[in-house]
BASE-393486 format. One record per residue (C-alpha): x, y, z; residue in three letters. Coordinates in steps of 0.05 Angstrom, whole numbers, plus 5000, padded with zeros to 4 digits. Each point is the difference from the previous one (the first is absolute). Last residue first. Example, Ala and Ser with C-alpha at 12.3 -4.5 7.8 and 13.67 -1.06 7.14 Angstrom:
2
527349795143SER;497349315013ALA;
This chain:
936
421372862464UNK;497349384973UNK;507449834972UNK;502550065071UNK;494049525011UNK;501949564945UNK;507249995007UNK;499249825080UNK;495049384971UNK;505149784955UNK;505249995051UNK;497349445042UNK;496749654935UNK;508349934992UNK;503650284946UNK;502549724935UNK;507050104961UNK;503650305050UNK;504150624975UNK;507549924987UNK;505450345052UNK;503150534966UNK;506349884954UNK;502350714992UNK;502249654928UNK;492849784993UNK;497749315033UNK;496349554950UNK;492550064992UNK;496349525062UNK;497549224977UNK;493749884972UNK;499850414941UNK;494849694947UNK;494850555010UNK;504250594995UNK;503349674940UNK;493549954972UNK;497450625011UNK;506650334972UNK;499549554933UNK;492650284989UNK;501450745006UNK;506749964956UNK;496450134930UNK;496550635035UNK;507450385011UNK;499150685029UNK;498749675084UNK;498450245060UNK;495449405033UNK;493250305042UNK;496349635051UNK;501850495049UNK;500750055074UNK;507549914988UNK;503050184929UNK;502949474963UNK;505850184948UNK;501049404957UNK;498450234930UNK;503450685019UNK;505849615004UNK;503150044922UNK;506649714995UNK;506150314992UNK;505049754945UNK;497550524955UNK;501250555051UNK;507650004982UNK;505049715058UNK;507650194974UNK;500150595059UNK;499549425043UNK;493550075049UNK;501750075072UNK;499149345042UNK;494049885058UNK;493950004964UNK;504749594935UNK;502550254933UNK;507249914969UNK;505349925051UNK;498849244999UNK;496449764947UNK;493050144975UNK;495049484987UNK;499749695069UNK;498350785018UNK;493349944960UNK;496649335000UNK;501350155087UNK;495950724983UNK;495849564965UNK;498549475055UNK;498650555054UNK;494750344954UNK;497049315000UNK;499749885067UNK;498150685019UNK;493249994945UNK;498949225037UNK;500250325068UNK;494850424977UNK;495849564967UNK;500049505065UNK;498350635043UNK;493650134962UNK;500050604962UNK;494250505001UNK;495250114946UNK;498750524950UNK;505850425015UNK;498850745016UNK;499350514939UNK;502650304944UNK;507050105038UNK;502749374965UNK;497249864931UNK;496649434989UNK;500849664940UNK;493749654981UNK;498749335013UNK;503149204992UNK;498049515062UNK;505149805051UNK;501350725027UNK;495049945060UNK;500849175013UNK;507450235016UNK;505450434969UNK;497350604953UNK;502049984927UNK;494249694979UNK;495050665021UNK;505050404958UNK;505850525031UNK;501450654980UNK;506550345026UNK;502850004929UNK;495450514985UNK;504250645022UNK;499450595053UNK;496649605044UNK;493250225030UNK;500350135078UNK;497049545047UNK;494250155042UNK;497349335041UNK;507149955022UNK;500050615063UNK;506849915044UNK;503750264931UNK;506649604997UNK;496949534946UNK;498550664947UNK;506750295013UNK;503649274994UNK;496349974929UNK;501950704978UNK;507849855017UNK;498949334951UNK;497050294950UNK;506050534986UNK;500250775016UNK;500650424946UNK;506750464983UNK;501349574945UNK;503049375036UNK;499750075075UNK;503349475033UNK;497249755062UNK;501050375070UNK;499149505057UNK;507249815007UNK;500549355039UNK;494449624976UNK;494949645051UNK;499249254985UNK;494349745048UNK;500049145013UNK;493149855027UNK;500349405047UNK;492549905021UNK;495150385050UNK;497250055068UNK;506449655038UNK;503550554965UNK;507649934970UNK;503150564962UNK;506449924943UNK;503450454976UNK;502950044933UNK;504250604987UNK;501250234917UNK;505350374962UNK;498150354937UNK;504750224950UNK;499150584948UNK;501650114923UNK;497049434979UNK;503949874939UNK;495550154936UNK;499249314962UNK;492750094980UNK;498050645024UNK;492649954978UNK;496949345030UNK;505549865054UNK;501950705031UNK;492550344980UNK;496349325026UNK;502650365070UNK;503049545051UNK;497649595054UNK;501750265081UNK;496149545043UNK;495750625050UNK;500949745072UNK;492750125049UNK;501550615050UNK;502149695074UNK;493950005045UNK;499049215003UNK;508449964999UNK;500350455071UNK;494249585029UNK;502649424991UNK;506250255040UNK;496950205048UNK;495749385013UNK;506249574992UNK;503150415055UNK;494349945046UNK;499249264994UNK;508349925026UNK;498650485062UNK;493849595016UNK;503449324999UNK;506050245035UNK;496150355062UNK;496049304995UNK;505549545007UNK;503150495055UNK;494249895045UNK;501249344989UNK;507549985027UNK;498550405060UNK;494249595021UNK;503749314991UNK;505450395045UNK;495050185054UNK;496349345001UNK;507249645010UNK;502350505062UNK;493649915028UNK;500449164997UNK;507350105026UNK;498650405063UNK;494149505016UNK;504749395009UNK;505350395042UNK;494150125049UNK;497549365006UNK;507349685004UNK;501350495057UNK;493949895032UNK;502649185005UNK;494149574988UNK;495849835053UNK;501149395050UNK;493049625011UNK;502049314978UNK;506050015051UNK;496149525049UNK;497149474964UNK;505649864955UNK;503949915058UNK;496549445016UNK;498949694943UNK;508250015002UNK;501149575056UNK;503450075065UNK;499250715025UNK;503450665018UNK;500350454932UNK;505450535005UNK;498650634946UNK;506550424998UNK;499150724998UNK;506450424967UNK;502950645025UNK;505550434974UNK;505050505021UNK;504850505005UNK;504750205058UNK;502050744997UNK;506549854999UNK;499749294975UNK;499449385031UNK;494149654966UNK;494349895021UNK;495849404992UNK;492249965032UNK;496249495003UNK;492649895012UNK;497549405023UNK;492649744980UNK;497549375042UNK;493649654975UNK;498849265031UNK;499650335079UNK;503649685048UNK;497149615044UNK;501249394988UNK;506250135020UNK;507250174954UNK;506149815047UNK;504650785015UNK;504250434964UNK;498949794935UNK;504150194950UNK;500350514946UNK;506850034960UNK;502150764984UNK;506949845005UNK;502950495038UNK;494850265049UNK;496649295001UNK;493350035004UNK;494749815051UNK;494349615005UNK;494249755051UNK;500350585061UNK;499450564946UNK;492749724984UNK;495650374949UNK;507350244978UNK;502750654980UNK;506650324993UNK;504149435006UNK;508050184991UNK;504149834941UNK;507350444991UNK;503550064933UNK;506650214987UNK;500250364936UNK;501450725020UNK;505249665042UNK;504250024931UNK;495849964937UNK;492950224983UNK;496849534956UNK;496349715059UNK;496949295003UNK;494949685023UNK;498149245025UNK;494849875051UNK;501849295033UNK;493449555007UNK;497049515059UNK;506149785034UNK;498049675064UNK;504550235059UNK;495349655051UNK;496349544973UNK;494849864946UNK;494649495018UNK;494650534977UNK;502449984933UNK;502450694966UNK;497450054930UNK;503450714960UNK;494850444971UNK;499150284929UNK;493450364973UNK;499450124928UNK;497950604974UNK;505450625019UNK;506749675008UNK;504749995051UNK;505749494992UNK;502149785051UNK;506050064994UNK;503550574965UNK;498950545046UNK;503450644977UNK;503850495047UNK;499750654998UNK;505050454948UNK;503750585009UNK;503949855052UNK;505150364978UNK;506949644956UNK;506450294980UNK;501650164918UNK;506849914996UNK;503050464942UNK;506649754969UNK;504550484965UNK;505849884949UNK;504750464988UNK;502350324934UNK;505050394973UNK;500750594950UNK;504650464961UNK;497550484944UNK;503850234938UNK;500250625021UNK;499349995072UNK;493450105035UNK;500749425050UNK;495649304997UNK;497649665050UNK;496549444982UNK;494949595049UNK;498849334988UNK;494149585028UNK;498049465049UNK;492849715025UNK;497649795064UNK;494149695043UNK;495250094933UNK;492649795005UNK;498049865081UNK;505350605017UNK;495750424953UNK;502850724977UNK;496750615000UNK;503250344936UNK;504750434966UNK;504850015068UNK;504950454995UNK;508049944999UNK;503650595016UNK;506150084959UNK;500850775008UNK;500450324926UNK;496549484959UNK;494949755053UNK;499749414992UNK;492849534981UNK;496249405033UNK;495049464977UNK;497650204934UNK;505750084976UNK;502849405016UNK;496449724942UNK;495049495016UNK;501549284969UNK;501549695074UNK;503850565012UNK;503050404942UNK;505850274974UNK;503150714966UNK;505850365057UNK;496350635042UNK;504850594999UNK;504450365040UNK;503550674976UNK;505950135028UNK;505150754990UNK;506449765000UNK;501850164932UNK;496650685012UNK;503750195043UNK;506149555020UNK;501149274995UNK;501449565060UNK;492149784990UNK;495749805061UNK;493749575000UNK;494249895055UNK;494549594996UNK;494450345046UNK;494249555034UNK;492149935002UNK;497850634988UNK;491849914988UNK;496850274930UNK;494649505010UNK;497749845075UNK;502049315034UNK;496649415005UNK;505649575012UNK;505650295044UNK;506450174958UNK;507049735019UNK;505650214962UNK;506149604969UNK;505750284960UNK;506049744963UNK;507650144991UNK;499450625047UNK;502450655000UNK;498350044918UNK;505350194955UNK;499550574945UNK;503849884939UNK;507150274997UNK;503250224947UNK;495750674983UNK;505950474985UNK;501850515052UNK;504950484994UNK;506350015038UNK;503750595021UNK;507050185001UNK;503750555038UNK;506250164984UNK;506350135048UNK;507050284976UNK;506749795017UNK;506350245000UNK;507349615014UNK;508050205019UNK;505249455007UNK;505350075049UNK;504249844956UNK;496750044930UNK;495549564974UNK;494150494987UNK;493049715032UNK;493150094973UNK;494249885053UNK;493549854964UNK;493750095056UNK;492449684979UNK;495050195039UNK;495349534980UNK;491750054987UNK;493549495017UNK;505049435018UNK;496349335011UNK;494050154966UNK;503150344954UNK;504149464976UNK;506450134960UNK;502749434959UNK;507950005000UNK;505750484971UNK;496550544989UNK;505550604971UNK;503450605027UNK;504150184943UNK;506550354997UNK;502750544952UNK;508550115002UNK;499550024924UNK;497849224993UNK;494749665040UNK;501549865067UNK;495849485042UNK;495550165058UNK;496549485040UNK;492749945021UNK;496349465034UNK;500750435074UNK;502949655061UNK;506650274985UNK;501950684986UNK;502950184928UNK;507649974986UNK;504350474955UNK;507449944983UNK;503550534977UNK;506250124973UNK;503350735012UNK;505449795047UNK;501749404980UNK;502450484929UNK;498050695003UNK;494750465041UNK;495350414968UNK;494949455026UNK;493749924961UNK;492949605006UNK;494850134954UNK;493249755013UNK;493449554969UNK;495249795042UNK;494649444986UNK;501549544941UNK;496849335017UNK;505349535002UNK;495549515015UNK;492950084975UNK;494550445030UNK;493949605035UNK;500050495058UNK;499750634958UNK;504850545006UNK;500350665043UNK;503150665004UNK;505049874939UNK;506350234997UNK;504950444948UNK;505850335006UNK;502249965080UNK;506650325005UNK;504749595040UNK;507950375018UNK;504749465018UNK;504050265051UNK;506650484993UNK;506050115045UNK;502849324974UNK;506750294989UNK;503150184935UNK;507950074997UNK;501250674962UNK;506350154954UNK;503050565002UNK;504250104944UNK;506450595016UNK;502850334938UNK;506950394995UNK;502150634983UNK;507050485001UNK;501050675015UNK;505050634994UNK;497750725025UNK;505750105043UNK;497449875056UNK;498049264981UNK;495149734976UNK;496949285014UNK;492449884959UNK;496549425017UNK;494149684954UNK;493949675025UNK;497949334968UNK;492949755047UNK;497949334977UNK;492749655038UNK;495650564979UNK;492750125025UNK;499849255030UNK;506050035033UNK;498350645032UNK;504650605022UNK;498450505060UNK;504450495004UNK;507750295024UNK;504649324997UNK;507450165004UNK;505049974949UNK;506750135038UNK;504650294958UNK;504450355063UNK;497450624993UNK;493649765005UNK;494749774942UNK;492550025001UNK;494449484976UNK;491850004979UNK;499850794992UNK;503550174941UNK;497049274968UNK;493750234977UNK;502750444955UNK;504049534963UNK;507050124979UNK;501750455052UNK;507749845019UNK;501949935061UNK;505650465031UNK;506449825034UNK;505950505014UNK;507249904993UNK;505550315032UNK;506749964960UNK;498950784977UNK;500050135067UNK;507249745012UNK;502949414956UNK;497949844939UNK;499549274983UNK;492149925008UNK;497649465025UNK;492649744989UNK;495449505059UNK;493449814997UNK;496949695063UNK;493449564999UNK;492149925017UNK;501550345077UNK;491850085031UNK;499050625011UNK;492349984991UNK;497349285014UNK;501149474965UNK;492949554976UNK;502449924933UNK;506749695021UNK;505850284961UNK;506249744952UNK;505150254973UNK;504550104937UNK;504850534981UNK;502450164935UNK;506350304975UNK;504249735061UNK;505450415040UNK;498150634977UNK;505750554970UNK;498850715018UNK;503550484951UNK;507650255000UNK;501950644969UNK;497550495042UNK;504750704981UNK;495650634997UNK;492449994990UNK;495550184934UNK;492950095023UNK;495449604953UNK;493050204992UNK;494849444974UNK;493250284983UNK;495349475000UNK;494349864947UNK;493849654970UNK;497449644945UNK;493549794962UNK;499449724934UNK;492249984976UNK;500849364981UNK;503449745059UNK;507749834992UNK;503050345060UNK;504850675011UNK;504150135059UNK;504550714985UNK;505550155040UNK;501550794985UNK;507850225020UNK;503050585044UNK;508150085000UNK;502450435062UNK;507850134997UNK;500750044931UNK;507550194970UNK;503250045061UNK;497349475033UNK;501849524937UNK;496949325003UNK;502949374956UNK;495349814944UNK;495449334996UNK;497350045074UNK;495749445005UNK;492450095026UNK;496149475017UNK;492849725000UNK;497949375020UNK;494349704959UNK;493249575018UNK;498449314988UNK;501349675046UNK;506449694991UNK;503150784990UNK;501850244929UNK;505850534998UNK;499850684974UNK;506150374984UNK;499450724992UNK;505650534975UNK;503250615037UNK;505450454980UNK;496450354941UNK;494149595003UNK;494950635003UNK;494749725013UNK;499349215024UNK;494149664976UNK;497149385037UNK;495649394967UNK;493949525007UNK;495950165060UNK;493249744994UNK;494649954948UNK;503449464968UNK;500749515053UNK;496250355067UNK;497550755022UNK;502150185061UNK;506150424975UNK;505750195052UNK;505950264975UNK;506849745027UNK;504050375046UNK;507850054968UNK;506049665026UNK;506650284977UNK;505249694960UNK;506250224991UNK;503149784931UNK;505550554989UNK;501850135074UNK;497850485043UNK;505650595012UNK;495450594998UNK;496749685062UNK;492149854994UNK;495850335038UNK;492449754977UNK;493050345011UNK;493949594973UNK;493450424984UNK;492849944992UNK;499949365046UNK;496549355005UNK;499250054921UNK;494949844960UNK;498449614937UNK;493750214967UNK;493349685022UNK;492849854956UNK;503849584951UNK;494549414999UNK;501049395044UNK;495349394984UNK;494649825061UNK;498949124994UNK;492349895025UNK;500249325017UNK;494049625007UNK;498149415037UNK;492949624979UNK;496749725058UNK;493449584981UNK;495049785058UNK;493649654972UNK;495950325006UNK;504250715009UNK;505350304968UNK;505750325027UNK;504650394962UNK;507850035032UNK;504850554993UNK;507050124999UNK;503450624980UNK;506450064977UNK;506850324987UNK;505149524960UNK;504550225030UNK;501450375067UNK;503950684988UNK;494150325040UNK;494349625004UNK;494150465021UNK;502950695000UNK;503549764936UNK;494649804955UNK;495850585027UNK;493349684986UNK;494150504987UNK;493449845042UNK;494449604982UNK;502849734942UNK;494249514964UNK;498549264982UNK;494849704964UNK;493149685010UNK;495950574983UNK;494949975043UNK;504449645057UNK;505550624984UNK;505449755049UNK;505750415036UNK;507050074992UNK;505450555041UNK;497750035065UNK;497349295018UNK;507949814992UNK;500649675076UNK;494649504982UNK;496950104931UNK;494649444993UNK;495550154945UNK;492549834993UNK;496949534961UNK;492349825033UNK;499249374956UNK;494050424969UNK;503450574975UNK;506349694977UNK;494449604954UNK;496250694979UNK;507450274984UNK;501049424950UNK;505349455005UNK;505949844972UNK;505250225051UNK;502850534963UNK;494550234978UNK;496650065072UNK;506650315014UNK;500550504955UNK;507250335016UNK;502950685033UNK;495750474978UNK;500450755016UNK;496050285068UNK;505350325024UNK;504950254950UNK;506549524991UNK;507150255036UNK;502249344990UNK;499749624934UNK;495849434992UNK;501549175005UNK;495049535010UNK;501049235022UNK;493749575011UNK;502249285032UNK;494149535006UNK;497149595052UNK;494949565003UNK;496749865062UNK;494549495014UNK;505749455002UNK;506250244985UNK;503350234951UNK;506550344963UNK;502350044934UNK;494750494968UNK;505050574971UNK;497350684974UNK;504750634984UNK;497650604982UNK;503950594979UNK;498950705000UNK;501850584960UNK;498650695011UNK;
């Protein structure tokens, strides 16, 4: 099977490309054999075909093709009868389109159907009868039926064979389309006598590989004396026909004469079969009319070529052809098939957005069969064509969703024939929402009213915002814009709800402290990106009476005494004071109103109700009394009505003196009393409260150093490490082969001195024959709780003379005392025993300054270079508290160490832990704590 592919890109349009994918297979395929590998074809992979959605769009030929998605190639469905489904038509095809999806591609394919040599030629009849006079002419010709092969070029009829050709021979001649005419000439006159009945074998035979052929028997009856043959009047007629005429319709008269005379001059008309399909489509009279006897279709075949056959009685005949030609009429409309569309686009698509694709055909030919295809108005689409009779419904200005959620949009395609016939077809479009709007408040600004002194968490209003978006891009959120009032966030003052835009009070607000403030509010929609928009609100705050009036003159004050002097010569009308207040209240919650609540003598004053002057009403009289108190009273006008009183002292006389005289026994305000006594409690409680805390301080502080002094006083006494005379006296330059590291510490006691205590780190010494050293035997014997026994040690270095020991004890020469003989002689002052520390301090300084870095040191590891002959001996410094005992192996150094001790005035130098040095002297205070702790 061969097939052959043909791929031409030369047409597009915008989200469309379109490509031309020819095929051509045999007919008479398997089912289920391949036609072509589309996704190959194409260029891209099945997985790709899989996910644009390709699918195939057959139309009226669904029956024969179909689409392996998994596979992405083409496959028979059914077998294709090449001439069941075209007939003589070439080229046969099939026409196809692939449609893929996002974004829309339309690939036409032809599927070209190749003939095989699956027919032999056939004949309308088995057998042909002819009478044919004995006296025929040499040259006769008589018309045979032609063979019928529906197979085309090669595989169709090619030749005729004539058996026996004794009197008879063939001629063939060529027709204009295509096919041959078929005739037999007599070549031998006819004998009755001799043969009366002469049978013969036409064979049709094509070129197909196989060859096929088939047969007629042809038998002659020789007749008697016809010599003359029909003649017609024209070889060929021509005519034409409407495609719409209806059965019996006259196409054209054929006319042949034949010269005999009598009933071998009557002719006869027959049409000749050369198509099968035509037997039926026309008749012929007696008379040569060609009548119309079927349906015919311009669009099926626009040329019918019939031949006519006259013969006469005799036997005698003579052919001619007759073309029909058919005049198309526009009996068809535009036929739409709908390829490809899309259910719904986004609002923010381009123009010429891409969003139907169709085919649009009309069988019928020239004005008739153009087309001409309009959209409705009122919609921002338009359809254009595209190339292989595809059109595309394009955008062809901005969609808005908000405006139009969806379109029905209606394309009417027209033919131009007269009258002209249309289709249409109706889509429905919808538009999806993109989040292009923001949301939009219902008013430009707000302002609410909120009474002062209101209750936290109270609604005072609702901003309001719509969005022309859909879903969730229309879905508003509110929210609180960043600012602040008089330095105060905003915050703290109100809050939105998110979801509803209520505003709540935060707080009670003060009319007296804030009368208004303004914010922003943003609403903002749940698009993607978000859209937003503010307003801004203003919050009046209105005023309650909230606040009574306050007198600002007089003044009322708690120790001094103030009056105001009326003479006795005052009038009528006399203005003796005006009371002055105020009210921070606003509106008619601030108008004030005087009125005299009290008066040793209503009929002398009066005040205004406005104004608040006092007057006299009437002449001042002798006797009047000197002393006149008034009390006033000033509301204000509030709902309830607050208020506030004030007394005004009025002193009737002349002279000062005497006034004096009579207001000398006025008491002090209570109120001033009792204010006065609240502050001198609340002073004596707060001097309380803060020495009471002194002391809980002081206490806590002298228990903690008591705690911790007793903690060091029962702490075990530190052991200075010295090493063996068996690593410097016998060794030599062995390499120590251990390192000590050393903690200082250092304790504090009000009862006591600084005492530095060195502690090693590792308490395990090096063992050196399997015996333990001097050194782990002394800390033994000074760990023990009892010292008046002390063990023996193992070797006579630990002997020490009478001179050896520090201090007025050890000053004179003696016998060597050997430690754990006995208890020491005398006890050690505290002078000798801070000089025995000083001057073990002051060789262990002698000693590091002498080594370098890395080398030797109580804080730094020993080199591996360091050899015991650098190290100095320490025993001679080693002081033992309680004792007046020195360590020491070397006599000749006893004298320079109790001179150095002496001599040192200032503290040893800091070892590399760098502890804190020990005072020099101690106080008489301490002394006496050392010598009782020493006492016990």
């Amino acid at each position: 099977m061969g097939r052959q592919v043909l791929l031409c890109l030369s047409f597009a349009f915008v989200g469309c490309a379109l490509g031309q994918i020819s095929y051509s297979i045999p007919e008479e395929m398997a089912k289920g054999s391949l036609v072509g590998n589309i996704a190959h074809d194409l260029g891209l992979d099945v997985k790709r075909l899989q996910l644009r959605k390709a699918r195939i769009h057959t139309g009226e030929s669904e029956e024969y093709i179909q689409f392996n998605k998994e596979r992405g190639v083409l496959l028979i469905k059914e077998k294709i009868d090449r001439e069941a489904l075209c007939g003589q038509t070439t080229p046969c095809a099939l026409r196809y389109e692939i449609v893929l999806e996002n974004p829309i591609e339309v690939f036409p394919i032809t599927v070209e159907i190749t003939d095989i040599n699956d027919n032999p030629p056939s004949f309308d009849k088995e057998e042909r009868r002819f009478e044919i006079s004995e006296i025929a002419a040499v040259g006769s010709k008589f018309m045979l039926e032609i063979a019928i092969d529906p197979d085309i070029g090669r595989n169709g009829l090619q030749s005729y064979t004539l058996k026996p050709t004794d009197n008879f021979v063939l001629k063939l001649h060529d027709q204009t389309d295509g096919g041959k005419k078929v005739e037999m000439i007599l070549q031998k006159p006819l004998d009755r006598e001799k043969e009366e009945i002469i049978s013969l074998l036409l064979t049709a035979v094509d070129g197909g590989e196989p060859q096929r052929s088939g047969t007629m028997l042809i038998h002659i009856t020789v007749l008697d004396a016809n010599d003359n043959a029909p003649v017609f009047s024209q070889s060929i007629y021509k005519a034409s026909i409407k495609e719409n005429a209806v059965n019996g319709t006259l196409i054209t008269q054929v006319s042949a004469s034949d010269a005999d005379k009598g009933s071998n001059g009557e002719v006869t008309y027959v049409i000749g079969n050369r198509r099968r399909s035509y037997s039926n489509l026309f008749q012929i009279t007696k008379e040569g009319n060609i009548l119309l006897n079927g349906p015919i279709d311009y669009e099926k075949l626009k040329i019918y070529e019939i031949d006519v056959e006259a013969t006469d009685r005799g036997g005698l005949s003579d052919s001619s052809k007759v073309i029909i030609e058919l005049n198309d009429i526009n009996d068809n409309s535009p036929t739409i098939r709908m390829i490809s569309k899309s259910d719904s686009i986004s609002e923010n698509s381009p123009s010429e957005t891409v969003v139907a694709v169709m085919n649009v055909h009309d069988p019928d030919s020239e004005e008739n069969g153009k087309i001409h295809c309009v959209i409705n108005k009122n919609v921002p689409f338009s359809v254009s064509y595209s190339a292989n009779n595809l059109y595309n419904i394009i955008t062809d200005s901005e969609l808005d969703r908000e405006r139009d959620s969806n379109y029905s949009i209606t394309v009417t395609c027209s033919d131009e024939g007269v009258p002209s016939l249309s289709s249409s077809v109706t889509l429905t479009l919808h538009i999806s929402d993109v989040n292009d709007n923001a949301p939009v408040f219902d008013r430009s600004s707000y302002e609410a009213y909120i009474v002062e002194n209101n209750s936290p968490g109270l609604s005072i209003f609702t901003v309001k915002a719509t969005d022309a978006d859909w879903n969730q891009n229309a879905r508003v959120s509110y929210i609180l814009e960043d600012s602040s009032v008089n330095g105060v966030p905003v915050s703290s003052y109100v809050s939105v709800s998110a979801d509803s835009g209520v505003i709540h009070a935060v707080r009670s607000f003060d009319y007296e402290q804030i009368k208004d403030f303004r914010f922003c509010v943003k609403a903002q929609d749940g698009g993607s990106p978000p859209l937003s928009s503010n307003v801004t609100v203003k919050i009046l705050v209105q005023d309650q009476n909230d606040n009574a009036p306050q007198v600002l003159y007089p003044v009322q004050t708690g120790g001094s005494l103030v009056a105001e002097m009326v003479p006795r010569s005052a009038d009528v009308g006399y203005l003796v004071t005006k009371v002055v207040a105020v009210d921070v209240d606003s509106g008619q919650n601030a108008w004030l109103s005087y009125k005299l609540q009290k008066a040793a003598d209503r009929a002398l004053f009066e005040v205004g109700l406005q104004n608040g002057e006092i007057r006299t009403i009437r002449q001042v009289t002798d006797k009047d009394a000197v002393k006149q108190r008034l009390t006033v009273i000033v509301e204000d006008n509030g709902q309830p009505s607050r208020s506030a009183t004030v007394i005004v002292n009025v002193a009737v006389a002349d002279s000062f003196p005497e006034v004096l005289s009579e207001f000398t026994d006025f008491t002090h305000d209570k109120e001033y009393n009792d204010n006065l006594t609240f502050y001198l409690v609340l002073a004596l409680a707060v001097v309380s409260f803060l020495f009471i805390t002194c002391v809980v301080v002081i206490i806590s502080v002298k228990i903690y150093r008591w705690r911790q002094s007793r903690i060091l006083y029962h702490s075990n006494l530190p052991v200075i490490p010295y090493y063996p005379p068996r690593y410097s006296d016998t060794l030599g330059t062995a390499t120590l082969p251990h390192v000590y590291n050393y903690d200082t510490c250092r304790t504090t006691d009000s009862r006591k001195s600084d005492i530095k205590y060195m502690q090693p780190m590792s308490q395990s010494l090096l063992d050196v024959g399997g015996a333990e050293t001097d050194a782990q035997q002394l800390e033994k014997q000074f760990a023990g709780s009892n010292m008046s026994t002390l063990q023996k040690p193992p070797q006579n270095d630990w002997r020490f003379t009478q001179g050896q020991r520090p201090g007025p004890s050890g000053a004179t020469g003696g016998p060597e005392v050997a430690m754990g003989t006995g208890p020491w002689p005398q006890p050690p002052t505290e002078a000798e025993q801070l000089q025995a520390l000083m001057a073990a301090a002051n060789a262990v300084n002698e000693a590091t300054a002498t080594l370098g870095p890395g080398t030797m040191g109580l804080s730094t590891r020993y080199s591996p270079q360091f050899t015991l002959q650098h190290v100095p001996d320490y025993r001679q410094n080693v002081y033992i508290p309680g004792s007046t005992a020195t360590l020491t192996s070397n006599p000749q150094q006893q004298q320079a160490t109790a001179q150095q001790a002496t001599q040192q005035a200032l503290p040893p130098p800091q070892v590399s832990a760098q502890p804190e040095p020990p005072k020099a002297a101690q106080t008489p205070a301490s002394k006496k704590k050392s010598t009782k702790k020493e006492k016990k």
